[in-house]
KOLGU-4560 file (N, C-alpha, C; in nm, 3 decimals, padded with zeros to 5 digits):
<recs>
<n_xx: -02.060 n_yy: -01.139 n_zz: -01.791 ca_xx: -01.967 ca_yy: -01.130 ca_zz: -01.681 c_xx: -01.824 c_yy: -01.122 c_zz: -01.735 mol: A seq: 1 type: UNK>
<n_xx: -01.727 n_yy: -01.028 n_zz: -01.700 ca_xx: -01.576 ca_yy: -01.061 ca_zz: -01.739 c_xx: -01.543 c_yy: -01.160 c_zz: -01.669 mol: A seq: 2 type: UNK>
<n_xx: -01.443 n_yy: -01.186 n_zz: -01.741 ca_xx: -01.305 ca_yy: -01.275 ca_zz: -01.705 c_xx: -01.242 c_yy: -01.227 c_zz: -01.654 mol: A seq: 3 type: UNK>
<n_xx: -01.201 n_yy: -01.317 n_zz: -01.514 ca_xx: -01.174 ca_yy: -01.265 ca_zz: -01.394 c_xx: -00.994 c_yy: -01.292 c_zz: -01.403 mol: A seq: 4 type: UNK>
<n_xx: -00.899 n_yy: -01.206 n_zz: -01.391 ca_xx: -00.721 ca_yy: -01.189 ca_zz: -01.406 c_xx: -00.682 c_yy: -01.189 c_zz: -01.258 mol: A seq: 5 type: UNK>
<n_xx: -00.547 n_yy: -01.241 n_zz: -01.329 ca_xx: -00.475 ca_yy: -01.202 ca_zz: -01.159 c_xx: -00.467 c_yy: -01.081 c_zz: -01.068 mol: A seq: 6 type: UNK>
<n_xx: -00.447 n_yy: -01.078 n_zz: -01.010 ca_xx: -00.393 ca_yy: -00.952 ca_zz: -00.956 c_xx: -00.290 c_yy: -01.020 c_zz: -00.837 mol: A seq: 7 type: UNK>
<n_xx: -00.220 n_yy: -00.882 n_zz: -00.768 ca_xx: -00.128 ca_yy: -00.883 ca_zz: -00.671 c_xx: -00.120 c_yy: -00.794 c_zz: -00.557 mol: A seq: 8 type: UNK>
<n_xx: -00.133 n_yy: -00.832 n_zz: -00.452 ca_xx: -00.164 ca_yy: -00.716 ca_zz: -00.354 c_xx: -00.049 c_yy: -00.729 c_zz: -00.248 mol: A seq: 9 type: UNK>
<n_xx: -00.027 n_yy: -00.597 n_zz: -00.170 ca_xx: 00.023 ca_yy: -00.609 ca_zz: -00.059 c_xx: 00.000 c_yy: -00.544 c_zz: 00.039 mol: A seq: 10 type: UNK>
<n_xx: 00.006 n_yy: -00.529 n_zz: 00.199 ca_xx: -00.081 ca_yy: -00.495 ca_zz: 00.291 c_xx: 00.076 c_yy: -00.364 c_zz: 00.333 mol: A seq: 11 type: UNK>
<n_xx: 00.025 n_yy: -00.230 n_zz: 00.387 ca_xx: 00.120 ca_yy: -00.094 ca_zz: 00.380 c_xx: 00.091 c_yy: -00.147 c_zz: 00.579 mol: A seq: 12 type: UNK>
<n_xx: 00.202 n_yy: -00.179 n_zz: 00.627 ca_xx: 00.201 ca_yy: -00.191 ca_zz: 00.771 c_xx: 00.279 c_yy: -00.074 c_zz: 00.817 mol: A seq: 13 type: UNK>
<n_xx: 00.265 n_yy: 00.004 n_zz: 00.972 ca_xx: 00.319 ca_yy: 00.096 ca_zz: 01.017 c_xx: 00.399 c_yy: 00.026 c_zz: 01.121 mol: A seq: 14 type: UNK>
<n_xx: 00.541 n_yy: 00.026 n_zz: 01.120 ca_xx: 00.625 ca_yy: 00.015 ca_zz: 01.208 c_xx: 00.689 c_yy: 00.085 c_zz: 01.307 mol: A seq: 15 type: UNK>
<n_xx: 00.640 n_yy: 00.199 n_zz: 01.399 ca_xx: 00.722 ca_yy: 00.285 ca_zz: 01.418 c_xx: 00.874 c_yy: 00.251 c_zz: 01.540 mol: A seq: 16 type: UNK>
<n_xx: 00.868 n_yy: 00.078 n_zz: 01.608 ca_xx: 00.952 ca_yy: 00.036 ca_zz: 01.667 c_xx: 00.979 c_yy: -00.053 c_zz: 01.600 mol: A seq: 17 type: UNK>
<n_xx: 01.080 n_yy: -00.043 n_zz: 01.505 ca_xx: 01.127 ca_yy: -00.205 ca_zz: 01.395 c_xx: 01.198 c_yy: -00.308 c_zz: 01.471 mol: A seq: 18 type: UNK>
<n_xx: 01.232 n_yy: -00.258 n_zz: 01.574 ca_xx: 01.290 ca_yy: -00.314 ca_zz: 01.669 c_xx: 01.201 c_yy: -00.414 c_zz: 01.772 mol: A seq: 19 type: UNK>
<n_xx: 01.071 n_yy: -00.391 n_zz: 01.749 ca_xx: 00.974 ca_yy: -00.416 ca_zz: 01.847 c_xx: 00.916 c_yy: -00.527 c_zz: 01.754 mol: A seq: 20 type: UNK>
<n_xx: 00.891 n_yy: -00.497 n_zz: 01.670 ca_xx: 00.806 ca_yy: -00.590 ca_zz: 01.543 c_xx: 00.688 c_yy: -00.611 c_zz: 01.535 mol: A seq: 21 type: UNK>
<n_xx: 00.609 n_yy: -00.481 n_zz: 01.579 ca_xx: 00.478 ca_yy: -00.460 ca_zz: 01.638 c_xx: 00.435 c_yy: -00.381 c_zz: 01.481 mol: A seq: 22 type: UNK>
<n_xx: 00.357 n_yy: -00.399 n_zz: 01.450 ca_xx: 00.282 ca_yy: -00.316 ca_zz: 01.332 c_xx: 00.159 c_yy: -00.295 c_zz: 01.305 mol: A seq: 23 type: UNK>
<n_xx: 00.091 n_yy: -00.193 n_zz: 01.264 ca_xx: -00.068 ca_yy: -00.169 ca_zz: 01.257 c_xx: -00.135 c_yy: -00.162 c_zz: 01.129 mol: A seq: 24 type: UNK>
<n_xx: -00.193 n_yy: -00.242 n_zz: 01.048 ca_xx: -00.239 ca_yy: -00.213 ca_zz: 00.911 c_xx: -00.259 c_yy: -00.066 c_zz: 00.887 mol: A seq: 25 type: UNK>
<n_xx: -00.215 n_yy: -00.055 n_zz: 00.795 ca_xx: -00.264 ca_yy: 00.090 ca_zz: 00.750 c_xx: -00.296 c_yy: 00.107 c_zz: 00.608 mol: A seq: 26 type: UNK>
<n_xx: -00.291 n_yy: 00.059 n_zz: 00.492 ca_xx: -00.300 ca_yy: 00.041 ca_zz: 00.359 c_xx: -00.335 c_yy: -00.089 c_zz: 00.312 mol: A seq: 27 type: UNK>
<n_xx: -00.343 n_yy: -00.080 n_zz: 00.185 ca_xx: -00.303 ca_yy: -00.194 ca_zz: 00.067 c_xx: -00.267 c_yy: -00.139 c_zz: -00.024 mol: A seq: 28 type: UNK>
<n_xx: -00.159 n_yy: -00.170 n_zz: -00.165 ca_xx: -00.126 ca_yy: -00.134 ca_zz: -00.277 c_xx: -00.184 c_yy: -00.290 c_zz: -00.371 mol: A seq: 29 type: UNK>
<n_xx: -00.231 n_yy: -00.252 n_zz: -00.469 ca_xx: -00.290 ca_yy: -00.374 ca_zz: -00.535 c_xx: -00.276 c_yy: -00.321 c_zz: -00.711 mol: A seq: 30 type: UNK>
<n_xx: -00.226 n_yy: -00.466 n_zz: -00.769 ca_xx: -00.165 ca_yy: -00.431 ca_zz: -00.889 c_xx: -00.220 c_yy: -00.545 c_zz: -01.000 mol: A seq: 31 type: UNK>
<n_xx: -00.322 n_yy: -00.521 n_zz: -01.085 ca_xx: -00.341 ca_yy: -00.624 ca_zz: -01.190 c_xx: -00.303 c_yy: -00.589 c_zz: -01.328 mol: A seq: 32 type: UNK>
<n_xx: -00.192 n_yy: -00.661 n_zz: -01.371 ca_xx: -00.108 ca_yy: -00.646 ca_zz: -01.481 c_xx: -00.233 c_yy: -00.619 c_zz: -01.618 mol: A seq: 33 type: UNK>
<n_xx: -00.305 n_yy: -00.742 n_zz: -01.564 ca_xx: -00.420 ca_yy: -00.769 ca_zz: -01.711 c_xx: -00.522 c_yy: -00.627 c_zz: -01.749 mol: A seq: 34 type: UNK>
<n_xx: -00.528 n_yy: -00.559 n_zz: -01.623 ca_xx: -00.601 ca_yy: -00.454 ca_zz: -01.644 c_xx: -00.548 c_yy: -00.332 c_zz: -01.636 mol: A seq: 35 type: UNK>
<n_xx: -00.391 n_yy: -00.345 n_zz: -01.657 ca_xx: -00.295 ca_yy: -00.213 ca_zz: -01.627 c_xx: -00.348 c_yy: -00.177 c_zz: -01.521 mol: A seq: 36 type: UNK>
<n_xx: -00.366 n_yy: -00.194 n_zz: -01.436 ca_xx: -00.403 ca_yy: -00.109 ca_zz: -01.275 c_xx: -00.302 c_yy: -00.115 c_zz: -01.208 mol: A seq: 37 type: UNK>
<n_xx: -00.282 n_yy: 00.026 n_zz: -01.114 ca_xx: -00.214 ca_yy: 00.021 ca_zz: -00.997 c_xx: -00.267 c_yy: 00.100 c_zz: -00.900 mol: A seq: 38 type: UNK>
<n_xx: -00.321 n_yy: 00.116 n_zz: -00.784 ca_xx: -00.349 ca_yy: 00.173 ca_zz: -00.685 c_xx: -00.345 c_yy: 00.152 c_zz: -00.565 mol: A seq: 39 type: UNK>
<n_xx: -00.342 n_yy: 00.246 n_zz: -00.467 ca_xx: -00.289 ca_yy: 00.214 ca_zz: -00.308 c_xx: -00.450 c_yy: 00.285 c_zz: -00.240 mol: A seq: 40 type: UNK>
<n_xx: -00.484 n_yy: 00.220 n_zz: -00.166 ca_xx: -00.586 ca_yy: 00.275 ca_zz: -00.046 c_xx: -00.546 c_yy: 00.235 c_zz: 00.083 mol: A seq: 41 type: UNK>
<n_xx: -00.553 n_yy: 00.384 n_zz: 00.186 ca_xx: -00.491 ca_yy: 00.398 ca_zz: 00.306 c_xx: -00.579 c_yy: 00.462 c_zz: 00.400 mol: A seq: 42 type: UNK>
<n_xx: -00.541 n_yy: 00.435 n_zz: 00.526 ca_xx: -00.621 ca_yy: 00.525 ca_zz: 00.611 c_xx: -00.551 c_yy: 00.530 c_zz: 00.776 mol: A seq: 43 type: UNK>
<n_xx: -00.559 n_yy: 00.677 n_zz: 00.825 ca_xx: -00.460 ca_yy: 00.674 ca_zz: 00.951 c_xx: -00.555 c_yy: 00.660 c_zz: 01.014 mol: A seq: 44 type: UNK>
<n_xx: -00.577 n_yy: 00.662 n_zz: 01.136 ca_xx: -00.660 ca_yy: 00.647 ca_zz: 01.233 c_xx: -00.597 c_yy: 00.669 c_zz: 01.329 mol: A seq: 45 type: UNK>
<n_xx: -00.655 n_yy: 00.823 n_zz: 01.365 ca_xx: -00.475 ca_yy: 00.925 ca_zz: 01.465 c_xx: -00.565 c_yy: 00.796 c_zz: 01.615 mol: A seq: 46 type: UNK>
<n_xx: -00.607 n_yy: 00.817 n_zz: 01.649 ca_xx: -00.621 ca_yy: 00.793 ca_zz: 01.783 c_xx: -00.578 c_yy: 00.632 c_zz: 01.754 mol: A seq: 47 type: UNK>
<n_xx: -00.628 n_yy: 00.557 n_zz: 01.692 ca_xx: -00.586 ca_yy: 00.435 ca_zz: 01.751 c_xx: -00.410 c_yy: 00.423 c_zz: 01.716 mol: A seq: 48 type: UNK>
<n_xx: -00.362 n_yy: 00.480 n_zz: 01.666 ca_xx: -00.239 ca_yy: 00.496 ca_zz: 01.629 c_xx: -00.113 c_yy: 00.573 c_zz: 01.717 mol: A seq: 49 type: UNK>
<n_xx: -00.197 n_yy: 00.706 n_zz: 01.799 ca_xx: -00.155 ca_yy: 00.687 ca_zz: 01.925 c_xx: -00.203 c_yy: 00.621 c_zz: 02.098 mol: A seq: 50 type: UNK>
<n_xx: -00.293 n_yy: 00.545 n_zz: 02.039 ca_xx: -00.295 ca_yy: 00.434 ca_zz: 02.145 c_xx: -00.225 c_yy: 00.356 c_zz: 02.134 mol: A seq: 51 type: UNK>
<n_xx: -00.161 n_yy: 00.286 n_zz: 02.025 ca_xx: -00.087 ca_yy: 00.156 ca_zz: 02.000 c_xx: 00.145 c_yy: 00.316 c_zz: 02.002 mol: A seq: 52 type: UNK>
<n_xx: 00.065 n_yy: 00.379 n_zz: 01.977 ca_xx: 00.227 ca_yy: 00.416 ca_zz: 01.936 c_xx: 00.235 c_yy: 00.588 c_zz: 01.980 mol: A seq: 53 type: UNK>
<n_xx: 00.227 n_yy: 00.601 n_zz: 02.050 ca_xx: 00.181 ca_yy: 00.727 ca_zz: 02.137 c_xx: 00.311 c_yy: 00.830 c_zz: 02.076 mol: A seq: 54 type: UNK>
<n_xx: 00.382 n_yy: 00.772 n_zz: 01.990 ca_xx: 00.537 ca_yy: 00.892 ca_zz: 01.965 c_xx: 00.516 c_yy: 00.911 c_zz: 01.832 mol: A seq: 55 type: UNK>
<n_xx: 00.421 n_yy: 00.896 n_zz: 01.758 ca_xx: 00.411 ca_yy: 00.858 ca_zz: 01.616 c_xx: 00.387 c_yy: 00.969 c_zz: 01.549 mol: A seq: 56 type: UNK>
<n_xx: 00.494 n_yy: 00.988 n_zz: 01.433 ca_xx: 00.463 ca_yy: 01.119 ca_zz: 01.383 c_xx: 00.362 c_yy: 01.079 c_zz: 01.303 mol: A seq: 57 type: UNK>
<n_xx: 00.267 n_yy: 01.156 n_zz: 01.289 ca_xx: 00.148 ca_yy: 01.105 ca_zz: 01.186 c_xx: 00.184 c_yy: 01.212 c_zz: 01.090 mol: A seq: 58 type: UNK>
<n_xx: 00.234 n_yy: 01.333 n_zz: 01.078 ca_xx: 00.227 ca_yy: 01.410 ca_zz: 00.946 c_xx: 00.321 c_yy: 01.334 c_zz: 00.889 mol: A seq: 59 type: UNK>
<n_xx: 00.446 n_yy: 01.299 n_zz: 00.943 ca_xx: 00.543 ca_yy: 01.196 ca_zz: 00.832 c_xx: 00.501 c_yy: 01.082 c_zz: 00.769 mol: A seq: 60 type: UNK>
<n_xx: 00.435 n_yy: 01.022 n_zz: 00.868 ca_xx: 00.372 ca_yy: 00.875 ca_zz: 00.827 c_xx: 00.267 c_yy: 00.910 c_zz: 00.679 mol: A seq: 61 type: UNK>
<n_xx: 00.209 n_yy: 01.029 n_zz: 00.669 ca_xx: 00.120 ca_yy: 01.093 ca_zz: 00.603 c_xx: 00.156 c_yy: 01.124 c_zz: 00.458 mol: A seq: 62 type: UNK>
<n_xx: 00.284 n_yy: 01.179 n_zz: 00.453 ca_xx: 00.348 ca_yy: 01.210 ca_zz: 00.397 c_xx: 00.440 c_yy: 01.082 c_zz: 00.277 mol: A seq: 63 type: UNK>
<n_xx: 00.477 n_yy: 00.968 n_zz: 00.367 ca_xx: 00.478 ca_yy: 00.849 ca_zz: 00.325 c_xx: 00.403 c_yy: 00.770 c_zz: 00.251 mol: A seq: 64 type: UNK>
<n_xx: 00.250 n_yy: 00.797 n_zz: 00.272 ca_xx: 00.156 ca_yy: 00.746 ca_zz: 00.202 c_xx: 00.136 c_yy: 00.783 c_zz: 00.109 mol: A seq: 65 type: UNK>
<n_xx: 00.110 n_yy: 00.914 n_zz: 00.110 ca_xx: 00.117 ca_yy: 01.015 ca_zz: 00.044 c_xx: 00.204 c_yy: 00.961 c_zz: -00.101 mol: A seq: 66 type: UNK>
<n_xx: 00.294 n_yy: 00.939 n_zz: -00.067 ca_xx: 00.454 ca_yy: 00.914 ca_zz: -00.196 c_xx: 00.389 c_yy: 00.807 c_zz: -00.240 mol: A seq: 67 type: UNK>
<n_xx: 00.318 n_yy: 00.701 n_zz: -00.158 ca_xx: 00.259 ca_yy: 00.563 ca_zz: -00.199 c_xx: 00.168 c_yy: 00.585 c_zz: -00.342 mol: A seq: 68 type: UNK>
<n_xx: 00.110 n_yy: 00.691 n_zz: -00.322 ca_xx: -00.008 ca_yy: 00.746 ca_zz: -00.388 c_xx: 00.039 c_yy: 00.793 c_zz: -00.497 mol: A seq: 69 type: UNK>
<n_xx: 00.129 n_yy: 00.862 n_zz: -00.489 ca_xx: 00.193 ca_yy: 00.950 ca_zz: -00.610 c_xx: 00.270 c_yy: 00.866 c_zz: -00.727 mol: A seq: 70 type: UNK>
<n_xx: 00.341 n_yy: 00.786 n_zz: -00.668 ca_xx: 00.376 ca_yy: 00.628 ca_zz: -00.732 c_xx: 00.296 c_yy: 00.591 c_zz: -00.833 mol: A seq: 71 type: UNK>
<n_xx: 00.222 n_yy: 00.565 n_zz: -00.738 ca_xx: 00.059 ca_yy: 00.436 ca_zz: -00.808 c_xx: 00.036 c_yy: 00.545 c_zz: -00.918 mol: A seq: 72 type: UNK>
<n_xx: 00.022 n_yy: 00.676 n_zz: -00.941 ca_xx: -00.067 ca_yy: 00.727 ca_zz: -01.006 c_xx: 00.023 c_yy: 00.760 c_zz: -01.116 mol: A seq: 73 type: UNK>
<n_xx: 00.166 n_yy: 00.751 n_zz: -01.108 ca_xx: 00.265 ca_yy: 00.765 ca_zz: -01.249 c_xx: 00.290 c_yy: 00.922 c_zz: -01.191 mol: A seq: 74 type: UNK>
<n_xx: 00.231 n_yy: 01.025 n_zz: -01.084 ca_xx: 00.282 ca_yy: 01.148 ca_zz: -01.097 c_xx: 00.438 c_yy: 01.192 c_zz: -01.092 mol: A seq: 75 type: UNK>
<n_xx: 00.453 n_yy: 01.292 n_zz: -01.187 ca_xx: 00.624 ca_yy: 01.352 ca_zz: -01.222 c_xx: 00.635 c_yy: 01.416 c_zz: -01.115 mol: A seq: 76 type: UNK>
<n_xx: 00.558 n_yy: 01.448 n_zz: -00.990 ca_xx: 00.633 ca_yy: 01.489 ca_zz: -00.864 c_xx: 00.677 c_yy: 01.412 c_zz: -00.777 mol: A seq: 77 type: UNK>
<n_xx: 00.664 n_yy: 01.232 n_zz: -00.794 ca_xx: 00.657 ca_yy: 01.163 ca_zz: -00.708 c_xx: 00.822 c_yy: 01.121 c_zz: -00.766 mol: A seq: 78 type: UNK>
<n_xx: 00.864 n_yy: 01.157 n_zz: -00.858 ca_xx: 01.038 ca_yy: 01.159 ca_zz: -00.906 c_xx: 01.061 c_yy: 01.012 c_zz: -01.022 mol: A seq: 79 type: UNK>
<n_xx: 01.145 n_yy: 00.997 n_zz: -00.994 ca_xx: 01.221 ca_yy: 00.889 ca_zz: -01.081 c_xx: 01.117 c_yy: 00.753 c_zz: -01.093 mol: A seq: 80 type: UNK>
<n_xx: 01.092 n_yy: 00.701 n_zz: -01.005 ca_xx: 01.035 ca_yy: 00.584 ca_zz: -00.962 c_xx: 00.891 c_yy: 00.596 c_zz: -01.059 mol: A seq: 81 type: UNK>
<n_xx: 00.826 n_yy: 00.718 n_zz: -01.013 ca_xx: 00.699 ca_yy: 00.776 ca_zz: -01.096 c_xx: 00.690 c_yy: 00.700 c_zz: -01.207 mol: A seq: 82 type: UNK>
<n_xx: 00.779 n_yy: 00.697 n_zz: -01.247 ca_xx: 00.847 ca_yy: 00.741 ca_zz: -01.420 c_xx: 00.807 c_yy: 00.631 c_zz: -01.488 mol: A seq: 83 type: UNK>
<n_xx: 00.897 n_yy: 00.505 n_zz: -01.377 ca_xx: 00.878 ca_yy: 00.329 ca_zz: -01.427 c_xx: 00.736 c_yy: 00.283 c_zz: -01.504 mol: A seq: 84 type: UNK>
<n_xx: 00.781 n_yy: 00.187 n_zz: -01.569 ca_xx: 00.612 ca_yy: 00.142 ca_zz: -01.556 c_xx: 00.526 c_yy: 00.083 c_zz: -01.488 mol: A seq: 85 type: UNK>
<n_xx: 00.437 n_yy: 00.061 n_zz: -01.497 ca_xx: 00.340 ca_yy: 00.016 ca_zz: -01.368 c_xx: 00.404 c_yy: -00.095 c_zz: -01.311 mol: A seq: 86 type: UNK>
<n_xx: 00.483 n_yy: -00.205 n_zz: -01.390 ca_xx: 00.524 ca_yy: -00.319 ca_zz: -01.333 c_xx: 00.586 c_yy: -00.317 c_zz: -01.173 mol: A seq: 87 type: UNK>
<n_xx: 00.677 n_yy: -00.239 n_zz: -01.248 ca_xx: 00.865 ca_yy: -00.247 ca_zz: -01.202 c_xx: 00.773 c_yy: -00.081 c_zz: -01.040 mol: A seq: 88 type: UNK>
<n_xx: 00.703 n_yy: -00.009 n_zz: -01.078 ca_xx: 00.653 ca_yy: 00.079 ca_zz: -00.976 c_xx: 00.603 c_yy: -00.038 c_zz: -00.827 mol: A seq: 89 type: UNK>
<n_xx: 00.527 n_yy: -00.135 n_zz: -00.872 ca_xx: 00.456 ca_yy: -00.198 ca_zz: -00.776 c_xx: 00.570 c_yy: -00.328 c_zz: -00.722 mol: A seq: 90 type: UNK>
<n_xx: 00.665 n_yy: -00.359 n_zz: -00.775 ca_xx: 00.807 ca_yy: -00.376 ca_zz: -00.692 c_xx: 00.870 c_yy: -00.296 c_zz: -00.631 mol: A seq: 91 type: UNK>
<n_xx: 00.865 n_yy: -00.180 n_zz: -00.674 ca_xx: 00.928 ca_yy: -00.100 ca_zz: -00.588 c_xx: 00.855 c_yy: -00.088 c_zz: -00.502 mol: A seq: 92 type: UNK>
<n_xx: 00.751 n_yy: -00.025 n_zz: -00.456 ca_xx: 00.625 ca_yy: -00.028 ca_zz: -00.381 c_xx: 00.628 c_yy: -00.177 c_zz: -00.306 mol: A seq: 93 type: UNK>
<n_xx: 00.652 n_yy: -00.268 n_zz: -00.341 ca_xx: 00.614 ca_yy: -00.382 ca_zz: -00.280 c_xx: 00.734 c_yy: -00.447 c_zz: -00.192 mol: A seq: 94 type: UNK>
<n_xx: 00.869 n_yy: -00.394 n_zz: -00.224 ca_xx: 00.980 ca_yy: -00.424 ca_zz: -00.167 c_xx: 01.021 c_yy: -00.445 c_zz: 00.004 mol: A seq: 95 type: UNK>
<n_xx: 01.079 n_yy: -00.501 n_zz: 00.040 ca_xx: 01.109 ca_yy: -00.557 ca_zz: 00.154 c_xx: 01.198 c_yy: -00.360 c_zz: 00.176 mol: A seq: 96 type: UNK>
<n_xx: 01.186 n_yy: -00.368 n_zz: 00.321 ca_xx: 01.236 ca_yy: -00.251 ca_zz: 00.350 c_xx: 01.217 c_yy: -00.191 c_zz: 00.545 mol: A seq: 97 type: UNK>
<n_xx: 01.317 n_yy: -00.153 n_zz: 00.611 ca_xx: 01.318 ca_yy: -00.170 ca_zz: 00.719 c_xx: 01.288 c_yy: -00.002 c_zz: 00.776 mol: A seq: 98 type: UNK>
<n_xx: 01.181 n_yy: 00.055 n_zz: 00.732 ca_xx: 01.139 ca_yy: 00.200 ca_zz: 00.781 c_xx: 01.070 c_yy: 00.146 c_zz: 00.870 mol: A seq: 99 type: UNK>
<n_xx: 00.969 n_yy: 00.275 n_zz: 00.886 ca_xx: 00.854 ca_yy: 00.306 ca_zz: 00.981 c_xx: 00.744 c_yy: 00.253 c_zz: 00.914 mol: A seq: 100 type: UNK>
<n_xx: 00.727 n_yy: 00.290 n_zz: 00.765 ca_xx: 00.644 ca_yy: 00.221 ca_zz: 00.683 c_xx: 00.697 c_yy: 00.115 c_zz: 00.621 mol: A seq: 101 type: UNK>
<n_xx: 00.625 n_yy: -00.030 n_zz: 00.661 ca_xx: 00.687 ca_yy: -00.132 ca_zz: 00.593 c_xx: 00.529 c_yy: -00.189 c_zz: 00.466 mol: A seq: 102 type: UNK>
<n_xx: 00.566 n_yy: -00.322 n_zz: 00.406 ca_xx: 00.535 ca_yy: -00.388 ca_zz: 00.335 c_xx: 00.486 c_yy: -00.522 c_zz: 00.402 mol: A seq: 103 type: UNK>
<n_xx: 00.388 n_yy: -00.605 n_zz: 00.352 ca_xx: 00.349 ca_yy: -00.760 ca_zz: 00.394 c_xx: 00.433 c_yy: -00.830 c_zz: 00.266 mol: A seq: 104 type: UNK>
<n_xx: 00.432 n_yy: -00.939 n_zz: 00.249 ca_xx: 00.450 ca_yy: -01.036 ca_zz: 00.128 c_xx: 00.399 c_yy: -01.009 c_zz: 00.063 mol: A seq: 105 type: UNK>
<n_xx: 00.383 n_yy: -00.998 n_zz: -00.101 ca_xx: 00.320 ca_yy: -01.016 ca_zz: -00.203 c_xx: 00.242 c_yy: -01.117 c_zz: -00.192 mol: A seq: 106 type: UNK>
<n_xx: 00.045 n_yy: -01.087 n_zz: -00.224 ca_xx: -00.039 ca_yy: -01.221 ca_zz: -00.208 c_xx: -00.113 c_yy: -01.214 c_zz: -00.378 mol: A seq: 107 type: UNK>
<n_xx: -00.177 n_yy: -01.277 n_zz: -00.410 ca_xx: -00.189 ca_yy: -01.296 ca_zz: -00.581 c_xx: -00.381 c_yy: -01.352 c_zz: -00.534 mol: A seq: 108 type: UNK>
<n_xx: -00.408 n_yy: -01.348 n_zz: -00.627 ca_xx: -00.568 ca_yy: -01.365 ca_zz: -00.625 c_xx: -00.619 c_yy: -01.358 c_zz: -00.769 mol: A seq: 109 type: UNK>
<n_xx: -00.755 n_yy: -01.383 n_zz: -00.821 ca_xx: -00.812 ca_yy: -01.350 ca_zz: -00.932 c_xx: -00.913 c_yy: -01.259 c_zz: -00.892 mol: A seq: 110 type: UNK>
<n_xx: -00.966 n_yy: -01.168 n_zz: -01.003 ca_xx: -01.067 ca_yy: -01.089 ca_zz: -00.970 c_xx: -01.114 c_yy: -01.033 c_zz: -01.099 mol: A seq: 111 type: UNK>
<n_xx: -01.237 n_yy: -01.005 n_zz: -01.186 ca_xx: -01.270 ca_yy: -00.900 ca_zz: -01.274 c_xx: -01.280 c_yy: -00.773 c_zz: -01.279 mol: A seq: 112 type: UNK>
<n_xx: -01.214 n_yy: -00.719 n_zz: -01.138 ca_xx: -01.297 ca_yy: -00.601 ca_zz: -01.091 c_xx: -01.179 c_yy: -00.544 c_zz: -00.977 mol: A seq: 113 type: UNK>
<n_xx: -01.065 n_yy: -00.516 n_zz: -01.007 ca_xx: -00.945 ca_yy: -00.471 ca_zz: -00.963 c_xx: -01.023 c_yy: -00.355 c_zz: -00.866 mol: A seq: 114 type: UNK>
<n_xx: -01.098 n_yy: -00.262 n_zz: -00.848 ca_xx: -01.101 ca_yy: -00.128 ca_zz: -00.800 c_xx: -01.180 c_yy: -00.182 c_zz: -00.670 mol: A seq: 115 type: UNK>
<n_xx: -01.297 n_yy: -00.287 n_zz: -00.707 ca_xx: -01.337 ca_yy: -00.329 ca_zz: -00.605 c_xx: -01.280 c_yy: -00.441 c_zz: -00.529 mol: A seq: 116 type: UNK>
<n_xx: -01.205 n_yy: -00.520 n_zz: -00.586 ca_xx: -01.091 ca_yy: -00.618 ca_zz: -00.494 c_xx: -00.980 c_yy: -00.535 c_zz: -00.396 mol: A seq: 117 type: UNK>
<n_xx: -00.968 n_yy: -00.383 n_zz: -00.440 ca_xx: -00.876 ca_yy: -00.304 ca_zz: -00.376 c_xx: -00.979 c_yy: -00.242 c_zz: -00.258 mol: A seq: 118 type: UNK>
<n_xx: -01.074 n_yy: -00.208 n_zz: -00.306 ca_xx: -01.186 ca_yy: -00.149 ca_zz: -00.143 c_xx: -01.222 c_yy: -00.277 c_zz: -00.041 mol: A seq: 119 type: UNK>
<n_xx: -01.228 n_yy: -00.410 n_zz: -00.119 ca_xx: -01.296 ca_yy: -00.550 ca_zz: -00.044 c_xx: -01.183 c_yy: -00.617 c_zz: 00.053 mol: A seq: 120 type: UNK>
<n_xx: -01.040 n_yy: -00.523 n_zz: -00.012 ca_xx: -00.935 ca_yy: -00.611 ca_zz: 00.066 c_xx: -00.927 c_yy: -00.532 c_zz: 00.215 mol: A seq: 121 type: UNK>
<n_xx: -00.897 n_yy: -00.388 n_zz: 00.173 ca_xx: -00.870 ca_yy: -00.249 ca_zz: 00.244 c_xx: -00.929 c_yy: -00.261 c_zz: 00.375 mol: A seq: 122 type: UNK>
<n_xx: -01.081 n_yy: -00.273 n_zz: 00.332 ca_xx: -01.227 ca_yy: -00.327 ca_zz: 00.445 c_xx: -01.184 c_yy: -00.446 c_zz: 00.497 mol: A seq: 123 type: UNK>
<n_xx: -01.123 n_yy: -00.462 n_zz: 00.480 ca_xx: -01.069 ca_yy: -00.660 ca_zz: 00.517 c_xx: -01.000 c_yy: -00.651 c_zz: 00.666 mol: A seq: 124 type: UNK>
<n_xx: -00.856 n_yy: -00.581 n_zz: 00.568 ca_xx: -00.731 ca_yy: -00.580 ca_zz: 00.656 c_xx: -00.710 c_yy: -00.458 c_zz: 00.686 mol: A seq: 125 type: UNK>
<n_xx: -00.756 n_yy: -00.352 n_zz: 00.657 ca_xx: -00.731 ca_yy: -00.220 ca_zz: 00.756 c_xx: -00.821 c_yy: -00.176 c_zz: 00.822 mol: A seq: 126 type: UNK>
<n_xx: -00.971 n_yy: -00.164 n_zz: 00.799 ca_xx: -01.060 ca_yy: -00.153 ca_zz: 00.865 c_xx: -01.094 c_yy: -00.195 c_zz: 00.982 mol: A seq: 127 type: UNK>
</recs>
């Protein structure tokens, strides 16, 4: 059996009234230093998304995730940020920030198995 490392996760909430303070899970980004990992899993769900938010651009929101993704993966189209290393990427990613797409708190856990702590959370809190 491995030895099970920290990791760090955070939950990708959709805000589209920040004003309202209403939000709908839509992601997780999850980051274990010990195993160099970084990855984001997301999922829209047009209809319940315009049931809860009937004005909601979903190709932008899409598009947003999208960048989430490009991040996590180090790609040189995703720009500057890309670039960082995995650390300093999943702060940025994890940062407090008052869009449409927001962030939860940073939560910390142990796990041997980063890829499946990222599908077990996803199924958790976005599903």
């Amino acid at each position: 059996m491995q030895e099970k490392k920290s990791y760090e996760y955070a939950v990708i909430r959709l805000v589209p009234r920040v004003e309202r303070e209403e939000f709908l899970n839509v992601g997780v980004v999850l980051y274990a230093a010990g195993q160099k990992f970084l990855d984001v899993k997301y999922h829209l769900d047009k209809k319940r998304l315009r049931a809860f938010f009937g004005d909601v651009d979903i190709k932008e929101t899409q598009k947003y995730l999208e960048s989430f993704e490009s991040i996590c993966k180090g790609n040189k189209e995703a720009g500057a940020i890309a670039a960082l290393p995995i650390a300093e990427r999943f702060r940025w990613l994890s940062a407090n920030r008052s869009t449409v797409v927001q962030i939860s708190k940073v939560h910390t856990g142990l796990s041997a198995d980063p890829v499946g702590k990222l599908k077990e959370l996803y199924e958790q809190l976005v599903l």
